[in-house]
N, C-alpha and C positions, 0 to 999 in steps of 0.2 A: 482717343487720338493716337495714330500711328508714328512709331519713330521716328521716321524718315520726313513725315509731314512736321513733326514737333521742332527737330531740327531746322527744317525750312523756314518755318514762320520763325524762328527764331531769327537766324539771319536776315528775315528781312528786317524784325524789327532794330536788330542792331545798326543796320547802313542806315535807317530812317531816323536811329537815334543821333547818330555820328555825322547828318546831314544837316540836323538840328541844333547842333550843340552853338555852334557860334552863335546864329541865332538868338539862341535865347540869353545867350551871355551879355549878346548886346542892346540888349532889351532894362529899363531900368527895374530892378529887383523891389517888390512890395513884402511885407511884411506880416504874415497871417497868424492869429491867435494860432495856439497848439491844439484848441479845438474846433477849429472853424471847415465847417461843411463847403466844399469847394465844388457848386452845381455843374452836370458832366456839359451842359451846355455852354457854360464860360470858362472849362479847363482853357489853359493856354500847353503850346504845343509840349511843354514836361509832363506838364499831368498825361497826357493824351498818350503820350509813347510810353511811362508807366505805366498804365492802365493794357496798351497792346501788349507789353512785355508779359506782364499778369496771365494777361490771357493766352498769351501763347502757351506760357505752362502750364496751364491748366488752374489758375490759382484763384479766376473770375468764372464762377458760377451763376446761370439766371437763377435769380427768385420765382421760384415757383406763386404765381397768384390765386390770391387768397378764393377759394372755393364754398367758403358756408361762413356764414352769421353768426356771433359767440354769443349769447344771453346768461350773463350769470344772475343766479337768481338769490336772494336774501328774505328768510323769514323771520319775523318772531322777535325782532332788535330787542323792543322792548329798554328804548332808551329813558332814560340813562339805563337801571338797570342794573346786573349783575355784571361784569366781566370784560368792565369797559377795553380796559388797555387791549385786550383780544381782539374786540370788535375794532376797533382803531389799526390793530396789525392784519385783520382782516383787509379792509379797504385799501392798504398798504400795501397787499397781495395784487388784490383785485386791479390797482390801479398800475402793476407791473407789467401784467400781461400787456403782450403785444398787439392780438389778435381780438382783442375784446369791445365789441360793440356796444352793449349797451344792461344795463340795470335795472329789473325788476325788485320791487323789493312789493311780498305778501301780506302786508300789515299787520296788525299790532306794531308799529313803529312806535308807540309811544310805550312807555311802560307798567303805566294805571290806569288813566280814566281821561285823557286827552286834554290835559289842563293846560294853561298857556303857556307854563314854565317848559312842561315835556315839547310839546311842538318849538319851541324855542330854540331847545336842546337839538332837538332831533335836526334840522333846520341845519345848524351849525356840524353836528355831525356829519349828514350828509353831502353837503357843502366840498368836502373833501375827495368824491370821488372824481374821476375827471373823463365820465364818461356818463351820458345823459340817462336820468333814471327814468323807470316808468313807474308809480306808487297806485296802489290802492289801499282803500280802508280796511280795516279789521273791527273786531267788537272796541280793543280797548282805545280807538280813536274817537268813538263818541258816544259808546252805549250806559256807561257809567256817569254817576253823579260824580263831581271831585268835589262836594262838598254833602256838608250834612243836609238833607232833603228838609229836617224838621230845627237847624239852625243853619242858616246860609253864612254866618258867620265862621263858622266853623268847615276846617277841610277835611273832605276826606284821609284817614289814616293811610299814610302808605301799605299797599297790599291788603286793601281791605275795599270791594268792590260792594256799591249796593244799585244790584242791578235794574235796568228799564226805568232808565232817567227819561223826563218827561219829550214827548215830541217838539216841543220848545228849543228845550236845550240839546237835544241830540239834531238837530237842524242848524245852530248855531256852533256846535262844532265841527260837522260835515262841511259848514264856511269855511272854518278855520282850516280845515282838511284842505280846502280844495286854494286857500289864499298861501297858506303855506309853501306847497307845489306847484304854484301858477295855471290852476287846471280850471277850465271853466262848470267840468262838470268830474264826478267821481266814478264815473264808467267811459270807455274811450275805444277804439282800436287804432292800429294803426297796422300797414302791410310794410310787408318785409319779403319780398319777391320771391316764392310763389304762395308764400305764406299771408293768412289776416291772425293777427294778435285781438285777441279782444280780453278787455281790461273790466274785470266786475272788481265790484267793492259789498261790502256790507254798508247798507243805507237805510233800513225799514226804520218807520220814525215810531211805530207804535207796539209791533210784535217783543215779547221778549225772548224769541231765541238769538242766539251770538253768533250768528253764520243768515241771516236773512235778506234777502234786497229786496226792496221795493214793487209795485206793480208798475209806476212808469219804467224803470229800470228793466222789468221781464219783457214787458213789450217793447224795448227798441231794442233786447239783444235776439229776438224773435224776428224785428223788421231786419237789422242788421247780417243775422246769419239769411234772412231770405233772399236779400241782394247778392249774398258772396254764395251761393251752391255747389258752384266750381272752384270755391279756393279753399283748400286746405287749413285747418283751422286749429290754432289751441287756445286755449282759453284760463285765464289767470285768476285766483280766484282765493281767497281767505281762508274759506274751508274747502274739506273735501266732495267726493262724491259719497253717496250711500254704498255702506259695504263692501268699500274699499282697503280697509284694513280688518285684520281677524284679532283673536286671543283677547286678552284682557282686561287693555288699553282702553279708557272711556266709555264702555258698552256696559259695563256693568251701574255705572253709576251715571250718564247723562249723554247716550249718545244720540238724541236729536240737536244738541248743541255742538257737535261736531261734525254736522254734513252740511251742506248749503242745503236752506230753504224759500222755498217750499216748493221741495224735492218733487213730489207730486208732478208740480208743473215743467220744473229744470228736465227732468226723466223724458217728459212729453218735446220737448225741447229737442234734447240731445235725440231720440230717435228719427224724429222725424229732418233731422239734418247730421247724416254719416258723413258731413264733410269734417265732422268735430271728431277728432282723434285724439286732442292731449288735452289735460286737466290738470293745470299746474297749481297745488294748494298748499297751505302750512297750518296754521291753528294748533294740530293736536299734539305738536311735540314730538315726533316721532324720528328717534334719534337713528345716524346711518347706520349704530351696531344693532336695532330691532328689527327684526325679519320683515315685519308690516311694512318696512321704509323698501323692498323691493322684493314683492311676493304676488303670485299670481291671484290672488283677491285685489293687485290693483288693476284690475280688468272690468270695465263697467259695461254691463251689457253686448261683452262680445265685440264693443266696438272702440271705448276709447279707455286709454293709459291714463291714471292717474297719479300723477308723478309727485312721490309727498318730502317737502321738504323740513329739514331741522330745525328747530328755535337755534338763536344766537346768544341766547340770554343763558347759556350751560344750566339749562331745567328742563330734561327730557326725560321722556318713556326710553330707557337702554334697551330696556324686553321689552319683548309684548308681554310675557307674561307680568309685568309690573302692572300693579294694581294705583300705584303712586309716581309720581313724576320723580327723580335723582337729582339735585344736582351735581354738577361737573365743571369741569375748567376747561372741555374741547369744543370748536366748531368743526360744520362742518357745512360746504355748500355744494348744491347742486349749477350744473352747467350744461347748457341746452346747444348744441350745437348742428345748428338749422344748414343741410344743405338740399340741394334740388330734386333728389328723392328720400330723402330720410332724415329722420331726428335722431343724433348720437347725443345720450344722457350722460353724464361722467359726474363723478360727487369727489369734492377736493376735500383730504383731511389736511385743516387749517395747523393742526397742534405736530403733526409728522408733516406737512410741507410738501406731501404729495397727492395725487390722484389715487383712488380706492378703485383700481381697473375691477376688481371683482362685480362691483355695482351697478360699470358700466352695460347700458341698454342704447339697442339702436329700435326706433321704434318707424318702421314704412310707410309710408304715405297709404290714406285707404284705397283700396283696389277700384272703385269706382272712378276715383281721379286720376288714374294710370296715362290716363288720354293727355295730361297736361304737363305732364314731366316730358322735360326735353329729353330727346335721345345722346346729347351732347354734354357739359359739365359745363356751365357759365357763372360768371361773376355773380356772387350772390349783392343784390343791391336793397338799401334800406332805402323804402319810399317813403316819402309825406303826401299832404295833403297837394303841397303845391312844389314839389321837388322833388326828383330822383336823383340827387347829389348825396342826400346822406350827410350833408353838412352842416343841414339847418338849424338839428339836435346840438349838433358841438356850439353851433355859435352862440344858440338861447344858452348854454350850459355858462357860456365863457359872461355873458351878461346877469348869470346869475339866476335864470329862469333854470327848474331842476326839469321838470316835464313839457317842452315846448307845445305851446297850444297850437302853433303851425304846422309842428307836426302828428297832430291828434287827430280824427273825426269823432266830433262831439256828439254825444248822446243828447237828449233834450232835456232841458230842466226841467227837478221835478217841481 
């Protein structure tokens, strides 16, 4: 703004104020709290010529609007768990930001074997953020016994897992999973404009690897990605892809329990639909100081980014080259920031209170869908099933539902 011009608007605003004064004087005076929000549409004429005044000096600036979707993502809780009061000043974070849409959280949300007490907990912990989550399953939400298999009388020892509990009982806490979170099923998507989210869980009722889903589970995310070909796609998921991470981290000792299975088929999957760009996973602990946590091995097949997030539970691989998991006293999270051509990845160190720009990735829409991105920068909007307000996640949140089923498209029972 030009001197001359600054000066001008100025005097006008002062005859307009000096036209007003009696006005308002004669007007009877109300009384407003010291923090009470005063809407620009029932300013009375004070407010109005403060506000011109403002602005003539330059002191009223537009907000620039908001342009991408903020996803923060959460692995590995592992509640209760190690390092509570962390996790607690986590969501304390999380729930600061301004700009922040909404919550994935990778499973293992419970911290052994999916007993009633942990889902309880978790429940109550989660209860805290104030922004709608999206959950899915992990191994320790139902693949464990939490009690002794050959005295049911007796509980499982804490941290002491005895693997491939019966199809029974891991079908009875897949309930509990999905009554927990208000979910009617444990695989979901939901679109986020120009984006489809699709939500897997671990659910195989018989196999005993810790990363497996299902065969009704493979075939609706086969129907699912055949509907969406033109939408851009990431996909959320427990574990990782195959040979997405290198060095010496779980390959030596059990790595078909750390890729989604079966792989075989996912592979066939994933190629035959290049709308799938990102592979959002957690499971193997891969802390933000281990190379594997952003290293060109998280490139699957030339076509999709496999974005691996932290445990929260301070028990990570720091190296790759660790043969053993560490523990620690830091989090660390990932943050997806969805806009109309591009994914901006950015990882927050919880313990220093800032963003780790080094880690930051912007990852491009694939080149086949170039055709769908507008030429222009528009409102990024969160859909549902039966609304593009974006409000319908807050409301179920505020009623206490964590994952709204309104705003879900449900996979079919299995």
């Amino acid at each position: 703004m030009g001197k001359k011009t600054t000066v001008f608007s100025f005097a006008l605003v002062c005859v307009a104020f000096l036209l007003q004064v009696s006005a308002i004087n004669a007007q009877p005076h109300q009384e407003q709290p010291a923090h009470a929000a005063i809407p620009l549409g029932t300013m009375n004429v004070w407010e109005v010529q403060r506000h011109l005044f403002a602005q003539a000096l330059g002191g009223v600036k537009e907000t620039p609007e908001k342009n991408h979707v903020h996803i923060a993502v959460l692995s590995d809780l592992h509640l209760p768990g190690r390092i509570t009061a962390k996790k607690e000043k986590a969501i304390e974070t999380l729930n600061a930001w301004p700009d922040l849409d909404m919550v994935v959280i990778l499973g293992d949300i419970c911290e052994d074997h999916g007993s009633v007490e942990e889902y309880a907990f978790a429940k109550q912990f989660l209860a805290k953020l104030n922004k709608p989550i999206y959950p899915v399953a992990g191994n320790h939400e139902y693949i464990y016994y939490d009690f002794n298999p050959f005295n049911t009388k007796e509980k499982a020892p804490k941290g002491k897992h005895v693997v491939a509990a019966s199809g029974t009982l891991r079908r009875e806490k897949l309930k509990r999973f999905k009554d927990t979170f208000s979910l009617k099923e444990v695989y979901y998507t939901k679109k986020v404009d120009p984006y489809l989210l699709v939500f897997l869980s671990t659910d195989h009722l018989y196999v005993s690897y810790r990363t497996a889903i299902s065969d009704n589970q493979l075939d609706w995310l086969r129907s699912e990605l055949g509907k969406n070909r033109s939408t851009p796609t990431i996909i959320f998921f427990h574990g990782s892809l195959k040979g997405t991470f290198t060095g010496e981290n779980l390959f030596d000792r059990d790595p078909v329990n750390y890729m989604v299975q079966p792989y075989q088929e996912i592979h066939k999957v994933i190629v035959e639909n290049p709308q799938v760009f990102l592979w959002v996973s957690g499971h193997a602990h891969i802390a933000a100081t281990n190379a594997n946590f952003n290293h060109p091995d998280n490139i699957y097949e030339r076509q999709v980014t496999n974005i691996h997030n932290s445990d929260m539970n301070g028990n990570s691989y720091l190296s790759e080259k660790d043969r053993k998991s560490t523990k620690h006293e830091s989090i660390w999270t990932n943050s997806l920031f969805l806009y109309q051509d591009r994914v901006v990845v950015k990882t927050y160190d919880h313990e220093k209170a800032a963003w780790m720009d080094s880690l930051t990735r912007e990852i491009k829409l694939p080149k086949i869908l170039s055709r769908i991105v507008p030429e222009t920068p528009q409102r990024m909007t969160l859909l549902s099933e039966h609304s593009t307000h974006g409000t319908m996640a807050e409301q179920a949140q505020k009623r206490g539902q964590f994952c709204p089923r309104e705003a879900l498209r449900i996979g079919k029972t299995q």
